[in-house]
C-alpha positions as protocol buffer text, in pm:
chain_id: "A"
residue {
  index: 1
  type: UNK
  ca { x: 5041 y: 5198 z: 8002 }
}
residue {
  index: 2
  type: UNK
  ca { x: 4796 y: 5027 z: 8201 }
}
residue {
  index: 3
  type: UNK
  ca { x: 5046 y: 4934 z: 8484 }
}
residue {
  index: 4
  type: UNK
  ca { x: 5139 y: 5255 z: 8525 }
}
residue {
  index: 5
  type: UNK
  ca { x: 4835 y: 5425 z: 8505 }
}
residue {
  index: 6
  type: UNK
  ca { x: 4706 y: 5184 z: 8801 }
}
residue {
  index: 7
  type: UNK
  ca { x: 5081 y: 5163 z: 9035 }
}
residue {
  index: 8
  type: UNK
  ca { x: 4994 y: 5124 z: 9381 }
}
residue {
  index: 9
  type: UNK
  ca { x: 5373 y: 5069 z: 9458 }
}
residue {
  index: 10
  type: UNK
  ca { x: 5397 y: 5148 z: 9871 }
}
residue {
  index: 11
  type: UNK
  ca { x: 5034 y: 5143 z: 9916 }
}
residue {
  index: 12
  type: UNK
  ca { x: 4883 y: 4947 z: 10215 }
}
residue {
  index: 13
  type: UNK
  ca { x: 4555 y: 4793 z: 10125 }
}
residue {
  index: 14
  type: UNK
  ca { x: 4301 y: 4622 z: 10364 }
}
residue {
  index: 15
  type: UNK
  ca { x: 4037 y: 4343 z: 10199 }
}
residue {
  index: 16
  type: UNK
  ca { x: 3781 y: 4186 z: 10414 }
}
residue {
  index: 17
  type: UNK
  ca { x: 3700 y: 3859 z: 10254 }
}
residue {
  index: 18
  type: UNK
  ca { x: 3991 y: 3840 z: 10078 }
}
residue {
  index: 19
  type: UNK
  ca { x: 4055 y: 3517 z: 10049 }
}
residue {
  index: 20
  type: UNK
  ca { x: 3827 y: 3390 z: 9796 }
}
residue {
  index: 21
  type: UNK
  ca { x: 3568 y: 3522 z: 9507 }
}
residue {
  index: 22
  type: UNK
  ca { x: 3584 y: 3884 z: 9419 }
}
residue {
  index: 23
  type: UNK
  ca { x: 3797 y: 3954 z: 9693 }
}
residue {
  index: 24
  type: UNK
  ca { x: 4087 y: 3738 z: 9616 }
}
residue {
  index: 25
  type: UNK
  ca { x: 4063 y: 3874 z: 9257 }
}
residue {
  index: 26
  type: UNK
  ca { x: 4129 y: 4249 z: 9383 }
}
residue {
  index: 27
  type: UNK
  ca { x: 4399 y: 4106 z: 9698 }
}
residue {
  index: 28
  type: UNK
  ca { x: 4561 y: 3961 z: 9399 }
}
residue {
  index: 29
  type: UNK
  ca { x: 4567 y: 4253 z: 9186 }
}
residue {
  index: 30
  type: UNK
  ca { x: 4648 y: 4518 z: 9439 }
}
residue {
  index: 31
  type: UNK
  ca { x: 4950 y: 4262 z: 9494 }
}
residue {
  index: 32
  type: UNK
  ca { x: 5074 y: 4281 z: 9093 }
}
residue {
  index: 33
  type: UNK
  ca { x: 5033 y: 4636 z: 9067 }
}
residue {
  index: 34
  type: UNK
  ca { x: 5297 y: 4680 z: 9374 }
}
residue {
  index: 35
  type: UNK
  ca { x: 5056 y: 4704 z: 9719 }
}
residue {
  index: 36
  type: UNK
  ca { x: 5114 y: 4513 z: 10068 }
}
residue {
  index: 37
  type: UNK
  ca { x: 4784 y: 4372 z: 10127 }
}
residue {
  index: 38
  type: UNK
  ca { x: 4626 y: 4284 z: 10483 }
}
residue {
  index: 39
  type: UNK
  ca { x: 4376 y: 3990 z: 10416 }
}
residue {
  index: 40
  type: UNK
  ca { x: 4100 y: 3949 z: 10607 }
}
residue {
  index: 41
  type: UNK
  ca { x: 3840 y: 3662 z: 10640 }
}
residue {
  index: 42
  type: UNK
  ca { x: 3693 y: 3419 z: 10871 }
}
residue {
  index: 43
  type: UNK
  ca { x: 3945 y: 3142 z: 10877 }
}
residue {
  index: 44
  type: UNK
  ca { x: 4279 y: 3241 z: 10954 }
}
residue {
  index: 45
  type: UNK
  ca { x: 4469 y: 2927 z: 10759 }
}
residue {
  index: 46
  type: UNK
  ca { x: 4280 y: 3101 z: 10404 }
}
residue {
  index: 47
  type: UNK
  ca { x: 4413 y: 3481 z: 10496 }
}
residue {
  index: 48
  type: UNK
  ca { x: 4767 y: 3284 z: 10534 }
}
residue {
  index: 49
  type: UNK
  ca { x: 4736 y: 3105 z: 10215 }
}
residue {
  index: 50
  type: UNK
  ca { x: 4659 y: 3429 z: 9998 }
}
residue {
  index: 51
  type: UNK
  ca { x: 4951 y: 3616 z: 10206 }
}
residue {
  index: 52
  type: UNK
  ca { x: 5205 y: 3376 z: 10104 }
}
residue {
  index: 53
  type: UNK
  ca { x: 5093 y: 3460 z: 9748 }
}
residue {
  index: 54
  type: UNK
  ca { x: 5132 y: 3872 z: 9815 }
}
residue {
  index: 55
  type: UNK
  ca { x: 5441 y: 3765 z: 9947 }
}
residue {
  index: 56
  type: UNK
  ca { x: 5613 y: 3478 z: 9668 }
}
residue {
  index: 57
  type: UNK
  ca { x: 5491 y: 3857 z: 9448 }
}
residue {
  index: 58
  type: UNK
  ca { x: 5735 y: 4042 z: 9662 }
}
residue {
  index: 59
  type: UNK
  ca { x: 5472 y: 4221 z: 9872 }
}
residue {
  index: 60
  type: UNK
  ca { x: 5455 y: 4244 z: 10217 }
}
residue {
  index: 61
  type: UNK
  ca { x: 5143 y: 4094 z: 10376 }
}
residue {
  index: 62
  type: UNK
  ca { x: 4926 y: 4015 z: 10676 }
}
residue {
  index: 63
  type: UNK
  ca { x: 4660 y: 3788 z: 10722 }
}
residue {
  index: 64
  type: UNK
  ca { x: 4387 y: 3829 z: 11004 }
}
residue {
  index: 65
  type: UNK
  ca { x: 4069 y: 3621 z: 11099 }
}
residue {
  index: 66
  type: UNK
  ca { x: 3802 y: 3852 z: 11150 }
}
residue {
  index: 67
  type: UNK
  ca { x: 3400 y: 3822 z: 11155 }
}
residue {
  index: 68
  type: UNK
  ca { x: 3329 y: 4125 z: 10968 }
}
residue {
  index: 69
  type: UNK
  ca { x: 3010 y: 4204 z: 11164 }
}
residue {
  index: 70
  type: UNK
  ca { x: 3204 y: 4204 z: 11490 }
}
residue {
  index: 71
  type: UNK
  ca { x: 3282 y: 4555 z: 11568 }
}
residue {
  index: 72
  type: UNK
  ca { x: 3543 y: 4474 z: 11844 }
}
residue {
  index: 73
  type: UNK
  ca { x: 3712 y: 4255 z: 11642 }
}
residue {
  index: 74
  type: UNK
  ca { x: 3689 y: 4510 z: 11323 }
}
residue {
  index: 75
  type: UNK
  ca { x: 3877 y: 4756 z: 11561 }
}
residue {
  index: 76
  type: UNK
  ca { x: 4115 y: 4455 z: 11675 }
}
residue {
  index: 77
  type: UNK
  ca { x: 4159 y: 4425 z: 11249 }
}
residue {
  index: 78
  type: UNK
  ca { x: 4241 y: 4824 z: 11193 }
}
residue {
  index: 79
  type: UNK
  ca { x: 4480 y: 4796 z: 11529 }
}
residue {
  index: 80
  type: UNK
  ca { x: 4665 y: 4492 z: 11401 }
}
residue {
  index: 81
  type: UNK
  ca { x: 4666 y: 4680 z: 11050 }
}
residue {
  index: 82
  type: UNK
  ca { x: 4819 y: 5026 z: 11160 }
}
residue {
  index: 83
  type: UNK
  ca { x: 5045 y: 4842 z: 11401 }
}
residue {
  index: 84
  type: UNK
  ca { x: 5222 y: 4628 z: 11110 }
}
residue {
  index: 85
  type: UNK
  ca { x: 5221 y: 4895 z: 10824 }
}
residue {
  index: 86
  type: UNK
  ca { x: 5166 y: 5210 z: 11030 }
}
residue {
  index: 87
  type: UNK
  ca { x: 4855 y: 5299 z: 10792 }
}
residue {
  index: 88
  type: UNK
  ca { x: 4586 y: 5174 z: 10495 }
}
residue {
  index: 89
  type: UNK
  ca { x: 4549 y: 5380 z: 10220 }
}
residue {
  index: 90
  type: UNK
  ca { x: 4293 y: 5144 z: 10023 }
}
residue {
  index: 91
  type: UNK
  ca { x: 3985 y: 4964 z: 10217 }
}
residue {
  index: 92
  type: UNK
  ca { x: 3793 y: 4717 z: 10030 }
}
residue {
  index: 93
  type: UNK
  ca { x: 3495 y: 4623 z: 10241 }
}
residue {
  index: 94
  type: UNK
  ca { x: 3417 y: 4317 z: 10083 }
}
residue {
  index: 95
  type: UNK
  ca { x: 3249 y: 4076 z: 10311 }
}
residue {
  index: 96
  type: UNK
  ca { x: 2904 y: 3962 z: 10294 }
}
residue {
  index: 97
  type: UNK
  ca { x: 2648 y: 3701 z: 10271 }
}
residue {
  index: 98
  type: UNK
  ca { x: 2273 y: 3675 z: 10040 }
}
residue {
  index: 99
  type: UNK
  ca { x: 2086 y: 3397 z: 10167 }
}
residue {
  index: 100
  type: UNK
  ca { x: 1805 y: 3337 z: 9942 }
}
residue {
  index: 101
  type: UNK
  ca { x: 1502 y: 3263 z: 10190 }
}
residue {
  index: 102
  type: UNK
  ca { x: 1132 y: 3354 z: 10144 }
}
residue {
  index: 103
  type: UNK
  ca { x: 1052 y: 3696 z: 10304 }
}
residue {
  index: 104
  type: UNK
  ca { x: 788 y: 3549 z: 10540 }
}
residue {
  index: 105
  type: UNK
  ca { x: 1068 y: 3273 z: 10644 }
}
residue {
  index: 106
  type: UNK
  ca { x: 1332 y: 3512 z: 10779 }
}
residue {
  index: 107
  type: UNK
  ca { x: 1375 y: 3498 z: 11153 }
}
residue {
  index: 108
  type: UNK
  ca { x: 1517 y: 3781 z: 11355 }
}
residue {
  index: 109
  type: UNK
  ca { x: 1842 y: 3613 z: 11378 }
}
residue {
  index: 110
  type: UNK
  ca { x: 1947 y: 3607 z: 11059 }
}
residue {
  index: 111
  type: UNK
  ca { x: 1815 y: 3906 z: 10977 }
}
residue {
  index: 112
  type: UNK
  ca { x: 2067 y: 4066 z: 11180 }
}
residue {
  index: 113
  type: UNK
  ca { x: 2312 y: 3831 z: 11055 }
}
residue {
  index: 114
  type: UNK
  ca { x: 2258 y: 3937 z: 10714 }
}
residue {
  index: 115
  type: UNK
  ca { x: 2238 y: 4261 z: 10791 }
}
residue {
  index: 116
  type: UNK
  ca { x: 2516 y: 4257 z: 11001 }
}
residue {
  index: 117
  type: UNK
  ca { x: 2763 y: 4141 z: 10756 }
}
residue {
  index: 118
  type: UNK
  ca { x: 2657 y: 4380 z: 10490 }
}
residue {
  index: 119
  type: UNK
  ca { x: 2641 y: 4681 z: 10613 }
}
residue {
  index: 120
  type: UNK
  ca { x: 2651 y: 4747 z: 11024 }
}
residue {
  index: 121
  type: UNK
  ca { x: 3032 y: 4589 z: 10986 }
}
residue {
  index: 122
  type: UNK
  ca { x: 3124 y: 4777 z: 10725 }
}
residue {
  index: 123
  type: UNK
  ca { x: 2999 y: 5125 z: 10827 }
}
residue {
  index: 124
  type: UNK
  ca { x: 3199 y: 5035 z: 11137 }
}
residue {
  index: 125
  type: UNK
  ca { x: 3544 y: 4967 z: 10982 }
}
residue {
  index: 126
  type: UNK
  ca { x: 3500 y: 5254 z: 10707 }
}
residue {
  index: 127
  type: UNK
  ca { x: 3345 y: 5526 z: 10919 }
}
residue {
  index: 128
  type: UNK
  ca { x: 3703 y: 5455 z: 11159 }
}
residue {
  index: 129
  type: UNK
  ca { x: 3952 y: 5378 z: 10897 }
}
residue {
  index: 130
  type: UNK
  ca { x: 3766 y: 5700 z: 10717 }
}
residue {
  index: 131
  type: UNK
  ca { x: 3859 y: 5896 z: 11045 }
}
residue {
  index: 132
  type: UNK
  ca { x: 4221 y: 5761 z: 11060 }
}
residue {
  index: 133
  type: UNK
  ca { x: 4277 y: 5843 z: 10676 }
}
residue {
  index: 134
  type: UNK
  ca { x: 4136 y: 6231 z: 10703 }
}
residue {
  index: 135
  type: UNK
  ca { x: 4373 y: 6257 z: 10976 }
}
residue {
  index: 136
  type: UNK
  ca { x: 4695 y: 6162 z: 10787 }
}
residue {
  index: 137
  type: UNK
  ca { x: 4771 y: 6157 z: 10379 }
}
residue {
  index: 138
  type: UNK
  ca { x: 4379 y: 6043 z: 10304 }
}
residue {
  index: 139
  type: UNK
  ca { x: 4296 y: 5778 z: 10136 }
}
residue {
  index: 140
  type: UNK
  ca { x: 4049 y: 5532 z: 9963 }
}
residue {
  index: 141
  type: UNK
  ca { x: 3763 y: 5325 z: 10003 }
}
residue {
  index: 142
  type: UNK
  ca { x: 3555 y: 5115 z: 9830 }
}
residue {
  index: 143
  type: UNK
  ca { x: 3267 y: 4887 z: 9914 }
}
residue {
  index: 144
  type: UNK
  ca { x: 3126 y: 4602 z: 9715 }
}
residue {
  index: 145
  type: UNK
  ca { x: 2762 y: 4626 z: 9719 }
}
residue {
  index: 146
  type: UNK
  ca { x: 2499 y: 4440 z: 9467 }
}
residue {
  index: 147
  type: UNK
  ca { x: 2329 y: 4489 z: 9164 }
}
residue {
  index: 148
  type: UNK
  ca { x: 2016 y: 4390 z: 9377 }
}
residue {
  index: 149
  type: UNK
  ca { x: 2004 y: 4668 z: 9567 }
}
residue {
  index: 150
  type: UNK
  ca { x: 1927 y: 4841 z: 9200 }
}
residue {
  index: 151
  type: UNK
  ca { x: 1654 y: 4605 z: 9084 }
}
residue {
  index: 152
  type: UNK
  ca { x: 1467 y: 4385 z: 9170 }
}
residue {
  index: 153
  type: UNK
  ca { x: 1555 y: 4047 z: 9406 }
}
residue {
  index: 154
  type: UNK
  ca { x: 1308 y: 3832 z: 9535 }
}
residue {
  index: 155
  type: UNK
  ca { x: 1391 y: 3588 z: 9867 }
}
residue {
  index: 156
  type: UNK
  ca { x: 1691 y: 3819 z: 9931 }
}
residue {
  index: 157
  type: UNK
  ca { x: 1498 y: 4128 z: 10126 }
}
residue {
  index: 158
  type: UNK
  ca { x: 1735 y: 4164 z: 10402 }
}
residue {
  index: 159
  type: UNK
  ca { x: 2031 y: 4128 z: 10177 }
}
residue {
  index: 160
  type: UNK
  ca { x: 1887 y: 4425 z: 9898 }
}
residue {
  index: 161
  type: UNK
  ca { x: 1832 y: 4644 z: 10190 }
}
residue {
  index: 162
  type: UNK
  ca { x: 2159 y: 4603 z: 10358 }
}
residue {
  index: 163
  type: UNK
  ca { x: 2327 y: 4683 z: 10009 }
}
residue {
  index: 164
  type: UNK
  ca { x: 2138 y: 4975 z: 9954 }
}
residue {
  index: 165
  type: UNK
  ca { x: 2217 y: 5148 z: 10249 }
}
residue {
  index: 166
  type: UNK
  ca { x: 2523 y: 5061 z: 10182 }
}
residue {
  index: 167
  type: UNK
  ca { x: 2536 y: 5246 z: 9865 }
}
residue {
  index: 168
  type: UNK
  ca { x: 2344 y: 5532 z: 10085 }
}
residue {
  index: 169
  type: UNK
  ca { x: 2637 y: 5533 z: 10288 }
}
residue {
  index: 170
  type: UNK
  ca { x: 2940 y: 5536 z: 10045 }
}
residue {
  index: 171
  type: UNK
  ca { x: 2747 y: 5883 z: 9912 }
}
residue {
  index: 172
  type: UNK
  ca { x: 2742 y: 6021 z: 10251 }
}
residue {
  index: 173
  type: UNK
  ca { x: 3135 y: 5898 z: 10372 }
}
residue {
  index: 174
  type: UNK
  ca { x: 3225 y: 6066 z: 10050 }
}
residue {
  index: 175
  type: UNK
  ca { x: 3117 y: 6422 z: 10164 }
}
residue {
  index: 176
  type: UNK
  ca { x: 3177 y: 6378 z: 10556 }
}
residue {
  index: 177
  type: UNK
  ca { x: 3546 y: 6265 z: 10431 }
}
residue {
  index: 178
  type: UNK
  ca { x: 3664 y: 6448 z: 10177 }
}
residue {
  index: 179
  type: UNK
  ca { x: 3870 y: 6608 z: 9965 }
}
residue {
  index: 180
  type: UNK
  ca { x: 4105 y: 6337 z: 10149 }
}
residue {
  index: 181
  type: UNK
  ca { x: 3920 y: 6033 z: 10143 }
}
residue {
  index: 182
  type: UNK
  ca { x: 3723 y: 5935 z: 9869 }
}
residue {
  index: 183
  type: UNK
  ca { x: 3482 y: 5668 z: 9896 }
}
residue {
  index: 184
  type: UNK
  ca { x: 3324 y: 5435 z: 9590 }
}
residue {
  index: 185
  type: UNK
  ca { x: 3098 y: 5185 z: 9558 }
}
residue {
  index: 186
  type: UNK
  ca { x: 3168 y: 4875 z: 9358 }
}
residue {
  index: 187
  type: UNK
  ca { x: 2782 y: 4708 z: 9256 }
}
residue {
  index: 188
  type: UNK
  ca { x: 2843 y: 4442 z: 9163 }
}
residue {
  index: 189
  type: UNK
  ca { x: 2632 y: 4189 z: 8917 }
}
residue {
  index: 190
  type: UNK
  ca { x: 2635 y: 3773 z: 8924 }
}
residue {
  index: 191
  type: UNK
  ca { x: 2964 y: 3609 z: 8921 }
}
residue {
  index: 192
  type: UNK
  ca { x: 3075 y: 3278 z: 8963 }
}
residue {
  index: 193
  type: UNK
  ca { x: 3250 y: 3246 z: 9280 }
}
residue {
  index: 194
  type: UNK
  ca { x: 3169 y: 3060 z: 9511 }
}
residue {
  index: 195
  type: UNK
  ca { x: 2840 y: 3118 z: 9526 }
}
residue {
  index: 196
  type: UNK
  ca { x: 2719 y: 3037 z: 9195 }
}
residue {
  index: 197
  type: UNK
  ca { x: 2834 y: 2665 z: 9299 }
}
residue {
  index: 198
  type: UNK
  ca { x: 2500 y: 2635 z: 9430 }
}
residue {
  index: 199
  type: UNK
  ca { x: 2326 y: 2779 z: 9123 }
}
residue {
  index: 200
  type: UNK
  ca { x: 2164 y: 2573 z: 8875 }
}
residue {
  index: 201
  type: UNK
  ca { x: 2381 y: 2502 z: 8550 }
}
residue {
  index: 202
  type: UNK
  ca { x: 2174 y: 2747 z: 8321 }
}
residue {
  index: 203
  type: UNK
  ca { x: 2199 y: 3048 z: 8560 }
}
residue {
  index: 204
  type: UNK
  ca { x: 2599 y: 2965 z: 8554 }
}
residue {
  index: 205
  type: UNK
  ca { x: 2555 y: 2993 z: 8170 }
}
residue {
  index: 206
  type: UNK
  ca { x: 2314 y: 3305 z: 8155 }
}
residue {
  index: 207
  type: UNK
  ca { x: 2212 y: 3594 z: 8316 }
}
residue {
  index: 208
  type: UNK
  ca { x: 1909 y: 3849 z: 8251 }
}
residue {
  index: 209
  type: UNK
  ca { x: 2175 y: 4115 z: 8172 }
}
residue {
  index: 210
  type: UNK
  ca { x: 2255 y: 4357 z: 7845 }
}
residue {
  index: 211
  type: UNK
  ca { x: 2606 y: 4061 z: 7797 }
}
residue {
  index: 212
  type: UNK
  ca { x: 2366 y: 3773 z: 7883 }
}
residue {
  index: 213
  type: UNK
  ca { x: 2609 y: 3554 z: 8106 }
}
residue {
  index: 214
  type: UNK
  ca { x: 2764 y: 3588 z: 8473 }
}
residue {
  index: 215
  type: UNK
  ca { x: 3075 y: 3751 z: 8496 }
}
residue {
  index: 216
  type: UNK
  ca { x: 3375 y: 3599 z: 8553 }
}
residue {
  index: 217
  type: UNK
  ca { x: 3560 y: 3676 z: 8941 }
}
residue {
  index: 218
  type: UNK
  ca { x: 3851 y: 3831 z: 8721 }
}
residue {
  index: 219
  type: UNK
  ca { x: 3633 y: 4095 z: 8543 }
}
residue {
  index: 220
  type: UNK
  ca { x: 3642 y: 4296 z: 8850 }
}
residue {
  index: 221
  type: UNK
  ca { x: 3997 y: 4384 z: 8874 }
}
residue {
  index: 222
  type: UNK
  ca { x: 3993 y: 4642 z: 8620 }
}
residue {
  index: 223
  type: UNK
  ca { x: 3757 y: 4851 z: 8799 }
}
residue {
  index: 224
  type: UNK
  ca { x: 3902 y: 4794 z: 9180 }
}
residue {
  index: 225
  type: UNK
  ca { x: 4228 y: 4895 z: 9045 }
}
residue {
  index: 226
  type: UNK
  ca { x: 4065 y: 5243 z: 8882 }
}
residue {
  index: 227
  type: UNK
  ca { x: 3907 y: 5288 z: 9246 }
}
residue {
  index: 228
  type: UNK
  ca { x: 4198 y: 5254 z: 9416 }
}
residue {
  index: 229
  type: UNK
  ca { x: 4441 y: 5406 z: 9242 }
}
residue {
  index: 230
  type: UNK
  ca { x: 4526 y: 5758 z: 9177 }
}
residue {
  index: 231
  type: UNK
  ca { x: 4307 y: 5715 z: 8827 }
}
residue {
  index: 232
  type: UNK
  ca { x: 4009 y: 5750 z: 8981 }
}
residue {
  index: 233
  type: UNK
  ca { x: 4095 y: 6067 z: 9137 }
}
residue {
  index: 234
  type: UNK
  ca { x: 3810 y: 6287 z: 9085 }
}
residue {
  index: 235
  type: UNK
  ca { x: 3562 y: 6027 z: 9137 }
}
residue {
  index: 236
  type: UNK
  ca { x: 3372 y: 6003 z: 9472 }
}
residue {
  index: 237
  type: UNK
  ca { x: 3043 y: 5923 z: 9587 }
}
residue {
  index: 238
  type: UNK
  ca { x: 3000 y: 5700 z: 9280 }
}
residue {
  index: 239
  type: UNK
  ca { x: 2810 y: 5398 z: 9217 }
}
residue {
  index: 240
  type: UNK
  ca { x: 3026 y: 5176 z: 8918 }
}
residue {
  index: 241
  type: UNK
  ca { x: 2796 y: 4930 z: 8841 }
}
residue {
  index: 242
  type: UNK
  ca { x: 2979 y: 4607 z: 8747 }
}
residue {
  index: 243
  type: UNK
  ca { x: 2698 y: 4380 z: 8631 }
}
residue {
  index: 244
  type: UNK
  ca { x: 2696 y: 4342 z: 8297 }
}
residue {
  index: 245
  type: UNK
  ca { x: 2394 y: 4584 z: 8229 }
}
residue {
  index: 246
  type: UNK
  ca { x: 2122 y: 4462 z: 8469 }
}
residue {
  index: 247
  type: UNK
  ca { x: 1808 y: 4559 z: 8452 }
}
């Protein structure tokens, strides 16, 4: 059975923007399938709300306000993790931003902002959580990157670039951290979350993919809980592209 197959029963699992989108989705799941979860996002009253839902599940939970570009207060987020549950077996760096702005528009600052958020915080918080997890029982990660760091996306530069290293850097975690760690990449493809809010109503409708819609925030459980779990155990290094056949 499926529930079996994915039982993370007494696993500790970290998920930066948890508490909304895709994130929520997989804080959610992790939850059902018998987890503690420690949400993280940037406003502290929206990690609490999805932690009283871990816990009315019967998991044990923490919620912590973190900018996830911040490396001191990434290592503040693994401190406060390790000192409530004493380890994370399952990292989901979620977090991230795609501002669509012409090329020739972007200034410095949000360059780094983008870029920041996408992939300088989470090499920070995998690359030490990594470290942590090689030294005790191991463990997993896995980062949500993009379909458009795979094809083409134009006014998002900054944003395919950050993705794609971050791909480039779930490949090399993999091999500096293993056999005990194993490290995955999650690209995903358009979904309405939040994000699509802004879109107009026929790109909510369709999508120029093989299934010819958007996927639904939901969709991407099944796959986090095969990364996480021990069903995805000789899998590594691997880019599971989630995007309903792009390009």
């Amino acid at each position: 059975m499926a529930d079996d197959l994915f039982d993370l029963t007494g696993k500790v699992a970290l998920v930066t923007g948890g508490s909304r989108g895709l994130g929520l989705q997989m804080v959610r799941a992790f939850a059902r399938h018998g987890a503690d979860v420690i949400v993280a996002s940037r406003k502290l009253d929206a990690c609490e709300a999805v932690a009283d839902e871990v816990r009315a599940m019967g998991g044990r939970s923490l919620a912590v306000a973190v900018h996830a570009a911040k490396w001191d207060q990434i290592d503040a987020l693994i401190e406060a993790a390790y000192a409530a549950f004493g380890r994370i077996d399952i990292l989901v760096n979620n977090a991230g931003m795609s501002p669509a702005v012409p090329s020739h528009e972007v200034t410095e600052a949000l360059f780094d902002s983008v870029v920041g958020l996408n992939f300088k915080g989470p090499f920070r918080l995998a690359s030490q959580v990594a470290k942590r997890m090689a030294d005790g029982e191991g463990g997993v990660i896995v980062n949500v990157s993009s379909s458009g760091a795979l094809v083409p996306l134009p006014g998002a530069v900054p944003y395919s670039g950050a993705k794609a290293a971050l791909n480039a850097m779930t490949v090399s975690l993999a091999h500096e951290y293993g056999p005990k760690v194993r490290v995955n990449t999650i690209s995903a493809g358009p979904f309405l979350t939040d994000i699509s809010k802004a879109w107009s109503a026929e790109a909510r409708e369709t999508a120029d993919n093989a299934l010819r819609r958007p996927g639904r925030p939901e969709e991407v459980v099944t796959t986090a809980l095969y990364l996480a779990s021990p069903a995805s155990s000789f899998t590594t290094g691997a880019i599971v592209r989630v995007d309903g056949g792009m390009g």
